[in-house]
Every structure is written in C-alpha cells, then in structure tokens.
N, C-alpha and C positions, 0 to 999 in steps of 0.2 A: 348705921349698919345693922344687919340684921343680925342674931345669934349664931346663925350656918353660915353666914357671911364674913363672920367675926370665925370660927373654927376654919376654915377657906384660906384666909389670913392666915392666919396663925402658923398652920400646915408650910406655908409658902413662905414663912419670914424664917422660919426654923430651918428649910432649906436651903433659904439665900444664907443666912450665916454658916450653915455647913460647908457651901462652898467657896469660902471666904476664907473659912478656918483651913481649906487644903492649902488654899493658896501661901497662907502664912506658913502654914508646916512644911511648906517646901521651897520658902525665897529662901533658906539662908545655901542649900546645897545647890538649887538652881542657878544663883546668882554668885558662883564659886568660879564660873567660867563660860565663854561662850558656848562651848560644845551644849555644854551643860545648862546653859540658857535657851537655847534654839532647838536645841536636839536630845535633851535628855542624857547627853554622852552616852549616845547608843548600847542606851543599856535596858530598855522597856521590854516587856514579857509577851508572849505571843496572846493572850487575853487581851491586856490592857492595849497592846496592839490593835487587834481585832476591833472590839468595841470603842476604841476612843476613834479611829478610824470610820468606823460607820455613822456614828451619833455627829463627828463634826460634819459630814457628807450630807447626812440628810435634815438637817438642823427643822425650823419652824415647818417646813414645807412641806414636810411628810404629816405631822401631826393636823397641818392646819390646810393647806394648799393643796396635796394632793385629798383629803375627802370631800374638800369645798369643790374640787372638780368632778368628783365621781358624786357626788349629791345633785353638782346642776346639768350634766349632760348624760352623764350613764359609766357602763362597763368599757365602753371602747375607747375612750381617750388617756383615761385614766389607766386602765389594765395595759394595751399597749406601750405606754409610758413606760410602766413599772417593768412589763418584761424585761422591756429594752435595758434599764436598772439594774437589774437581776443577773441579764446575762455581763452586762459589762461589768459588775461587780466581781463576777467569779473570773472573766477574762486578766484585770485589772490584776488580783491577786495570782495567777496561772501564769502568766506570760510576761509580765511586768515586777512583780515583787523582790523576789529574788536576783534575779538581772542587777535590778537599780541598786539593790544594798551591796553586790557585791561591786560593783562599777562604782559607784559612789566611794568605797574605799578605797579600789585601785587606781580611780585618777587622781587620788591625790585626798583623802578623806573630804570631800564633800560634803558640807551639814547644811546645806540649802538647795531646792530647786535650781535659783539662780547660777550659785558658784560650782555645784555639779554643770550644770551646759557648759560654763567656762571651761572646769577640768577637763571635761569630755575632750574638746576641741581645742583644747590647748590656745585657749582666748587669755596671753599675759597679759592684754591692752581691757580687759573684763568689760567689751564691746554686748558679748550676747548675756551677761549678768546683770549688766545694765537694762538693758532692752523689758528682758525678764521682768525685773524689778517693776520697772514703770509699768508693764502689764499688768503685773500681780495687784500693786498699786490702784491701780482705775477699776480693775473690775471686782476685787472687792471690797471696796467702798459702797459700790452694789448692790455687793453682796451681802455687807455687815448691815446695810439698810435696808435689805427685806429681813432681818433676823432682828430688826428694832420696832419695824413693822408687826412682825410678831408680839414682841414685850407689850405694844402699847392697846393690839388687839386683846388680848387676851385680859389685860386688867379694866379695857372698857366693857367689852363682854359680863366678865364675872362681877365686879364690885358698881359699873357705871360712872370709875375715876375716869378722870381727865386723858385722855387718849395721849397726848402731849406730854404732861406731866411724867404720867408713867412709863411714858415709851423711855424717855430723860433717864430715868431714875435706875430703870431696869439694866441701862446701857451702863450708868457708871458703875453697879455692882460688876457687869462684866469686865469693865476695862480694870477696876480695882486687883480684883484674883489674877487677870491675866499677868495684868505691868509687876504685879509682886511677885509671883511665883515662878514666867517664864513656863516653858515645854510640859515639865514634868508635873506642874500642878495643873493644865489643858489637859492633861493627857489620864491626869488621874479622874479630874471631874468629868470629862469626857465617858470615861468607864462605868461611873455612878450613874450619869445622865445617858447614856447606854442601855444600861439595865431598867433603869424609870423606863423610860419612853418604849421597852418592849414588855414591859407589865403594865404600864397604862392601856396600852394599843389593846393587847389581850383582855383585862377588864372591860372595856368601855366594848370593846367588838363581841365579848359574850351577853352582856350586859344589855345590847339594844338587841340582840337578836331575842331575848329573852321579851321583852318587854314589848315587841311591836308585834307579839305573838305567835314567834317561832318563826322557820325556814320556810316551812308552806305561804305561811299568810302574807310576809314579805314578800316573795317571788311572784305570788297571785297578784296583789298591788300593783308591784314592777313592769309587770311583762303587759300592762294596762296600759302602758304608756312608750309610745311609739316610738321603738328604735334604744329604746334605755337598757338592754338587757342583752342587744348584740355586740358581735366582734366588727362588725364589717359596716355599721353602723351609729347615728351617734345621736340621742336625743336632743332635739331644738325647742328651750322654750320660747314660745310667746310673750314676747316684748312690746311694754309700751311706749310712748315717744321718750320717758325717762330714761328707759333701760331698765327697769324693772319689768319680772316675770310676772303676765298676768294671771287670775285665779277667780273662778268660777265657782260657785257653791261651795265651798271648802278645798277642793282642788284645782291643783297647779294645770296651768293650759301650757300645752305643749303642739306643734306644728309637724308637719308631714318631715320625717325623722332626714337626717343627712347621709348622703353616703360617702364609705370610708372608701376611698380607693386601693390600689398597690402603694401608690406614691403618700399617700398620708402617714398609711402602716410604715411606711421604711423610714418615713419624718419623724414619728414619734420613737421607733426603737433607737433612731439617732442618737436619742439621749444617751445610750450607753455607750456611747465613742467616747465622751465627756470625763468620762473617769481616766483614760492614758494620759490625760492634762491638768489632772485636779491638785493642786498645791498641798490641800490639807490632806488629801490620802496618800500623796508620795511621799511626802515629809514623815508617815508614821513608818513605810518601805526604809527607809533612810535610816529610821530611830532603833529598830528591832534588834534585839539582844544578839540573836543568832539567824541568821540568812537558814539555817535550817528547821526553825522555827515555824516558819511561815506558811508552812503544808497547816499546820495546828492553825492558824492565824484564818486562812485561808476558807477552810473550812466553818469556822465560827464564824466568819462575818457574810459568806452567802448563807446559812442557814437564820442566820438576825434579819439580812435584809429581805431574803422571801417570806419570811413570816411577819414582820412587822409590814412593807407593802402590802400583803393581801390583806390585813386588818384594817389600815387604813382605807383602803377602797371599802374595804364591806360596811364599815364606820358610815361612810360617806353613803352608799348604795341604801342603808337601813335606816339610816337617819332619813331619808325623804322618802319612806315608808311612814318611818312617827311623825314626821314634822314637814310634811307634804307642801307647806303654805310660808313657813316659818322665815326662807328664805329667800330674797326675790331675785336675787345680784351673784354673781361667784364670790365677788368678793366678801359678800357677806355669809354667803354658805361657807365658805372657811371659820367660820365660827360653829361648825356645830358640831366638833369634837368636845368642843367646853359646854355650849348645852348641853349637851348627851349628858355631859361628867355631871352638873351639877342636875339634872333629873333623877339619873340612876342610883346614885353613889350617895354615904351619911360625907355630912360636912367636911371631916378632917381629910376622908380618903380620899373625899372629891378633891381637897386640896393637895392631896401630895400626887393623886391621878395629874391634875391639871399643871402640876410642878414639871411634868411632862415636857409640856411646853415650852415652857420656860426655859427647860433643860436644855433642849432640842435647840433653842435659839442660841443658848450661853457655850455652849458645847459650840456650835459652828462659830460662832462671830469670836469668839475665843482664837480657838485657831488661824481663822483670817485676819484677825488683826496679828498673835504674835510673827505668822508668814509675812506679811507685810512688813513689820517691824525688822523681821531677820532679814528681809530681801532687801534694802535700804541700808542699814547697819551694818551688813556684814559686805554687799557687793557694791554698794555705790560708798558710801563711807569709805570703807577700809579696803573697798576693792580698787578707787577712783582717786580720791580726795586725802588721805592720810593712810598709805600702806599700815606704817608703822602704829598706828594706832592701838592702844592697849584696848583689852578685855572691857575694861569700867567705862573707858568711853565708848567703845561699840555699843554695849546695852542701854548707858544712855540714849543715844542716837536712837535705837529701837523703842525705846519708851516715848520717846517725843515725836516718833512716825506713827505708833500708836494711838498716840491722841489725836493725831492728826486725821488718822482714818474713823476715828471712834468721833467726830466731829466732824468730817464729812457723812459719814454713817446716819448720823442723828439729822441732816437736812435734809438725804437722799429720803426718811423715814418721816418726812413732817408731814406729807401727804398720805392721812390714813384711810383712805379712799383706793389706796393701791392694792392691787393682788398682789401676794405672796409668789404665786408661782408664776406670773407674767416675769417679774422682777428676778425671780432666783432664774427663770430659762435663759433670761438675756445673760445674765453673768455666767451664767453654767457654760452655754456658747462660746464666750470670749476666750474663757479659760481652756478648756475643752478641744477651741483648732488651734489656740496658740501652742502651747506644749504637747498636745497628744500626741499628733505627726511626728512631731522631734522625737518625745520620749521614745518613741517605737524605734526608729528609726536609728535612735541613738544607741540601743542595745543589739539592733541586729543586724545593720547594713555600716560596712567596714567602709564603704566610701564616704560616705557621707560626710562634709565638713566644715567649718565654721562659715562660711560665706552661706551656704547653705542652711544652715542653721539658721541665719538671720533672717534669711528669705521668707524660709518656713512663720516663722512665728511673726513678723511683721504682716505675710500675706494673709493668712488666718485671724488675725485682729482685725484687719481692715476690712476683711472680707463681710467681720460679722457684724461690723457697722455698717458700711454698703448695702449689703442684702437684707439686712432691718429695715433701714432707712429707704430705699428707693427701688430694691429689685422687688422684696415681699408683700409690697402695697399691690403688684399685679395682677396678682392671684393665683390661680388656675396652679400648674405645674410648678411656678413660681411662689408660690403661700408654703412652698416646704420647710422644715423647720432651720433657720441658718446656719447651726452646728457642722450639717452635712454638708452642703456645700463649701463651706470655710474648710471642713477637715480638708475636702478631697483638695482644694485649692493649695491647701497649705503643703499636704503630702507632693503634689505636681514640681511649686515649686522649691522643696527644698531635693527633689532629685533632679531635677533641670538646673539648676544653682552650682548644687555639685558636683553633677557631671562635665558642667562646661568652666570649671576654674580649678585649682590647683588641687591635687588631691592629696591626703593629710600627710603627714610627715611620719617616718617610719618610727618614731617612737611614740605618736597616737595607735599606730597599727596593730604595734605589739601591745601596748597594753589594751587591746582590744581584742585581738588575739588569746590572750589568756587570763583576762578578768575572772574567766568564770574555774580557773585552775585554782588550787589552795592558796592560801593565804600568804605562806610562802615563797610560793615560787611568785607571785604578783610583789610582794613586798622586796623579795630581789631585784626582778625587772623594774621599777620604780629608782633604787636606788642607782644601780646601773645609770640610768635617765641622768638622777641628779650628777652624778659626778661627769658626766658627760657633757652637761648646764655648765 
C-alpha cells in the first residue's frame, strides 16, 4: 500500500471506531427499553432529527448513484430526479410530520410504522402490522444490499481490496453499532454522517470545478456533447456489444441525444411520492422530542437536501469534463466521486471526504435494518406470537431479524456489477406505494379503514412487482417509473375497499377527530376508550 493510501486508511479506520464508540455510549440507556430501543423514547432534538432523517434517506446513492448518473447521461435524468426529491422532501416534512407524531401518540403511543397502521385502525388481530412488517422486510433487504454495494465499491475503488471481502467487513461494522446501541446511537451517527456527507459533497463540488478550469471551460466541454446540458433532453452514449461507452481520440462518443417527454418528466419527479412511505424518515416523525419542533426540523432538512443534490449532480456533470474517457458503464461512473476525492484532496482529507461514503451507506442500512428488526419484534413477535412478551425478549428477537437482513443484505450485494441506483429505485418503489397512500390517507381522510388499509398496501406492493417485471419491458407510455403507478393503484384501492365495507367505529373517529387537539384533551378521549374496552 502506498503512503496516501496508507493516510486514506488511517482517516477511515478512526472513523469506523468513532462510530462504534457511539454505539457503545449509548447500548446501556438504549437497551433500558423498548421505546427506548426503536424509538429513542421520543425524545430526539429537531437537528439530530433533521440530519439523521436525511443521511439515512439518501444513504450511498446520493454520493455514488446519483453522480454516476449525471456523469453518464447529463442534467436531465439526474436534475429531474433530484427535483422530484427536493420537492417531496419538503412536502414530507409540511403535511406529514407533525400529523404522524401527533397521531402516533393518540392512537395509542405508536413506536413503529407497523403498530402505528394497527393503532390507527384499530387492527387488535395486528393483520395490517403484520402485512407492514413483511413489506419492510423484503424491500430492505434491497435496500441494505445496495448500501453494501456501496461499502465494497468504495474500498475496490480506493485501496484495489477485495470487493467481497470489504463489502463483508464493512456490513459487520454496521450491524455491530446498530445491534448494540439500538435508535439512539442510528440516530446520533446518522447526525455525524449528515454533516460529512454535506462537507464532503461541497469540498469535492468546489474542488472539480476548480481543477477542470472553472464554470466557463466546463460548460464549453458540456454543451459539446449532444443533449448533456438539457432539461427536456437526455444524452446517449455510444455502446459497444459489451455495454461499454465507446471513445474516440480521447473523447467519449455520444449518439443523436433522446428526448424527454411530459411523461418521462412526471416518472422521474415520481420519486418524491416515495418519501409519504419511507420507514426510515417516519420513524424520525415518530421519534421527535416536541411535534412543535418540526417547523425547525423542517426547514434544516430541505435546505441539506437541495444543497447536497445540486452538488452531487455537478460532481457528476464536472467530473466527465476531467475524466471524459475514465468511465465507460454507469455503474462504474458511480465511482467518480471517490476518484475526484483521491485527485483533489491530501491523503487524510481525501479520507475522511471519502468517509462520506461510507457514512452515507452506514447511516441508511443502519436504520433499515433496526426498522426491520422493530417491525418483526415489536408487531409479529409481540404483536402475534407472545402478546405478553417482555422488553429483553422483544430486542432479542430484533437483533436476530437484524442479522438476518444484514445476511440477506450481504448476497443481494455479492454481485458488484450492480448499480446503486437501479437497486435503491426498485426498493424506493416498493416502499414508496406500499405506505405513502396509507400514510396520507391515514392523517386525513376520516373514512378510511382497516380493510382498506390492507388493500392499499398489498396492491401497491404487487403492483411494483408486476409493472417491473411484465408491464415496463413495453415501453413507450409504459417504461414510466413503477412508483407512480403503484402509488395511484394503491390510493384507488384503498378508497374503493373503504367505501364499500364497514366504516370505522366511533371511537376510531373521535380520535381522529381530535388527534391534532392538545395533548390532553386526546389523552382523555383515549382513556374514555379504554374503560369503555
């Protein structure tokens, strides 16, 4: 290993133990209780809110997936995307945040996705917490496996290790911090690997503009090459029978550019429907100290995500300004936030820039495995199989669903040939029409109810298998991104489900009615409830 390659290291192992050491500082108060395990006992600050919320959302993909897409096609797939991000992020926290923390408490203190839909709907048989579960389940396993994908890019990349080895290696440090510290130690490393990942982004995006000779000399490059620099357009390179891009003279060959229709635009902003249904962003909703918080919250996490998105695209956009040839694949253009790092930057910085990465990964798959673990644990465990179940055995159970995703995780990631963000859209999808519809739904339409519920989120899952698998091999009007149409499917029928079967029971109503009143008068009507049980 080489001397900067050896500082590279170094940077990165100091890292990994820092986040190992929160882990440890926080198993003994974590693992005091459930609440306290899964949730933090809703006692998290609207910063570490904000930022742990954003970093586990955009994990590898941001750093890695989306510049390797704005490197191999242009402004239009990538920038579209990100809007779509951008605006669903602020919607997400505006019309969704506050709702769910307070609903969450009035049906009954809810510390999970899952058992929130049950309280909602007053499911005692915990039908749609189950359902939930198995969802959260399958798609991120997915999801923990593009974020492993990550780990094992990133150290073949920089050192030339074992893609394999280190994808392995990287994944148990994550599972390690997670299984030990529970909510509060994701939530804290999530905040640190927040703040990396938007000072890396800003280093490395001033850093190539600097070096590929400024905004002019870029843009003159760019706009060379056909369709790379529009909205409504998208550049095509020239492919061999391999699948690699070919390259002429030192430059990349490129094809008579594609055009973006209405219908492509509205596929890609799709993506921000995604976030009414994302596990690891409701669960921070859920965790927040004060429901009046979240204006503050609110605000810091769209102003993180449009500044870190636009840097990433330009990353991507400026990097195939310097390194025109360098890349032939997307998937392997996903690598060139970590070139950039290790051209621009002295050894150590490059390694705690590229710690970024890392972060970004350990911060998502963190979260997704302990949501998993609490969806398992807390609603099929002790929602299903053993009511009575104590606190030490629920976490158990959570720990060993844990590993159990953190090793489906690691085979969904054995193929390093995968894109990043092929892999994160399909899970983003699943998750995305199964809960968004509901979530919405569940905060603002009084009819709505468990039959429907179930509707909802079983037709949204299938849908985004179906329309993968057999509708979006068609093409044409049919190649749309499957989020959207899963969403609308899902929203159809969880109000046709509801409309034509029993409608909730009057003590779903009232506290539906007045969730969003103080504390309480909700804590009253609650009790009311129970002695009426």
């Amino acid at each position: 290993m080489r001397t900067s390659d050896i500082w590279v290291f170094l940077a990165m192992v100091l890292y990994f133990v820092a986040m190992l050491s929160v882990g440890f500082f926080y198993s003994k108060k974590s693992n005091s209780s459930a609440s306290q395990y899964f949730a933090g006992g809703r006692g998290v600050g609207p910063w570490l809110t904000a930022l742990s919320a954003e970093a586990s959302d955009m994990s590898g993909w941001l750093l890695m997936g989306l510049p390797g897409l704005a490197y191999f096609t242009g402004a239009a797939d990538a920038g579209w995307t990100a809007a779509g991000l951008a605006i669903g992020t602020y919607l997400n926290w505006k019309i969704v945040a506050k709702r769910l923390r307070r609903y969450s408490v009035a049906a009954g203190n809810a510390i999970t996705i899952p058992d929130y839909f049950s309280k909602r709907f007053g499911d005692t048989r915990n039908i749609l917490s189950t359902i939930a579960a198995v969802i959260i389940i399958v798609f991120f396993a997915v999801y923990v496996g593009s974020c492993f994908v990550t780990v094992g890019k990133l150290f073949d990349t920089l050192f030339g290790f074992d893609y394999h080895l280190m994808m392995v290696l990287g994944a148990i440090v994550v599972f390690l911090y997670t299984v030990i510290g529970g909510y509060l130690s994701v939530v804290v490393t999530d905040f640190i690997q927040g703040m990396l990942m938007f000072f890396a982004l800003a280093v490395v995006c001033v850093g190539t503009v600097a070096s590929a000779g400024g905004i002019d000399h870029v843009a003159a490059f760019l706009s060379d090459i056909p369709g790379y620099l529009s909205a409504n357009h998208t550049a095509t390179p020239i492919l061999d029978p391999a699948g690699a891009q070919m390259a002429q003279g030192g430059n990349p060959l490129f094809g008579a550019p594609t055009d973006f229709d209405v219908i492509t635009i509205v596929s890609l902003m799709a993506w921000g429907l995604g976030y009414f249904g994302m596990p690891q962003v409701l669960v921070r909703f859920l965790s927040v100290r004060d429901a009046e918080e979240i204006k503050q919250s609110r605000i810091i996490a769209t102003v993180w995500v449009v500044i870190s998105l636009g840097c990433a695209i330009a990353i991507g956009m400026f990097g195939r300004a310097m390194l025109p040839t360098q890349f032939t694949t997307q998937a392997a253009a996903e690598s060139v936030f970590i070139v950039l790092s290790q051209m621009l930057l002295p050894s150590f910085v490059c390694g705690v820039v590229v710690s970024g990465i890392f972060a970004a990964s350990m911060s998502s798959s963190s979260s997704y495995m302990i949501i998993a673990g609490s969806a398992v644990a807390e609603n099929i465990y002790r929602g299903i199989f053993k009511r009575n179940a104590s606190d030490r055995q629920v976490m158990w159970v959570a720990r060993i669903t844990i590993l159990v995703v953190f090793v489906f995780g690691c085979l969904i990631a054995a193929d390093q040939n995968s894109s990043i963000f092929q892999v994160v859209s399909y899970a983003w999808a699943g998750l995305g029409a199964s809960f968004g519809p509901l979530m919405l739904f569940s905060l603002y339409w009084r009819r709505t109810n468990a039959s429907g519920a179930i509707a909802g989120m079983l037709s949204g899952a299938v849908t985004v298998f179906v329309w993968n698998l057999l509708v979006k091999p068609l093409g044409g009007i049919f190649g749309i991104y499957e989020l959207l149409p899963a969403f609308i499917v899902s929203a159809l029928a969880i109000v046709v489900v509801s409309l034509a079967t029993k409608e909730p029971s009057k003590q779903i109503t009232d506290v539906f009615d007045h969730y969003m009143d103080d504390d309480t008068n909700v804590g009253e009507l609650l009790e009311e409830h129970a002695v009426r049980q």
